[in-house]
C-alpha positions, 0 to 999 in steps of 0.5 A, spaced: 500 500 500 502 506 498 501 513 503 500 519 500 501 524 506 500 531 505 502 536 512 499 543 511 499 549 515 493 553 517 492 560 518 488 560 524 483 565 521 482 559 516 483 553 520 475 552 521 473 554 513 478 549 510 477 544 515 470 544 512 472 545 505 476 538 506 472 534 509 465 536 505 469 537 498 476 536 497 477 529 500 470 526 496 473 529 490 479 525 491 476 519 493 472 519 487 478 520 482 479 512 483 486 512 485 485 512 493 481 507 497 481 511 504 484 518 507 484 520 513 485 528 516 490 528 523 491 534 527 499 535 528 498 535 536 503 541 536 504 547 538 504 552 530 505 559 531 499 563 529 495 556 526 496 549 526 498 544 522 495 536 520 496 531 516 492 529 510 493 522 508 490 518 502 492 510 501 492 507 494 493 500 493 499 501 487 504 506 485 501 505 479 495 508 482 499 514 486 501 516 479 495 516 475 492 521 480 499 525 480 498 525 472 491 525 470 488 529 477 493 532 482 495 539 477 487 541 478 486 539 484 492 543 488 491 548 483 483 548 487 487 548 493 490 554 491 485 558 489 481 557 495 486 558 500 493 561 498 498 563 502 493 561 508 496 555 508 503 552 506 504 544 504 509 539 503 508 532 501 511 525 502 510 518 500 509 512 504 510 504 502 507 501 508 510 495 509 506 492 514 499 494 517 497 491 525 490 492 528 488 491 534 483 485 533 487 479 535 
């Protein structure tokens, strides 16, 4: 499985507005290209001057389906990202392969 991880920064005045936005549109919108299974959004448990900062992470079965986003969806959807909030928020990504997976059913 491949984890694509995309930490952002936060204005605190944007904080509650692109909490929304990413959970009622950007998220399903990704979800809906095909290419990730799951996505999550974690809040960074640490102090973040002047907003927080969390971590969006999508999972894909295949690097051929991390690509494909890449190719086919990603430009457009960073770009809508950008148009929405700017320098409001800030970005870095990093890309995962989960090795192992536990839970704590048994």
């Amino acid at each position: 499985m491949i984890l694509y991880n995309v930490t952002v920064s936060v204005d605190a005045a944007s904080e509650k507005d692109w909490l929304q936005w990413m959970k009622e549109s950007h998220l399903p919108e990704i979800l809906a290209t095909g290419h990730f299974v799951e996505a999550k959004i974690a809040r960074i448990l640490a102090e973040e001057q002047g907003g927080k900062a969390y971590s969006v992470q999508y999972f894909a079965h295949s690097m051929e389906a991390y690509e494909a986003y890449e190719k086919d969806h990603a430009p457009r959807l960073r770009a809508d990202h950008q148009e929405k909030f700017g320098a409001r928020t800030a970005a870095f990504r990093t890309l995962l392969h989960v090795i192992h997976q536990a839970d704590g059913q048994g």
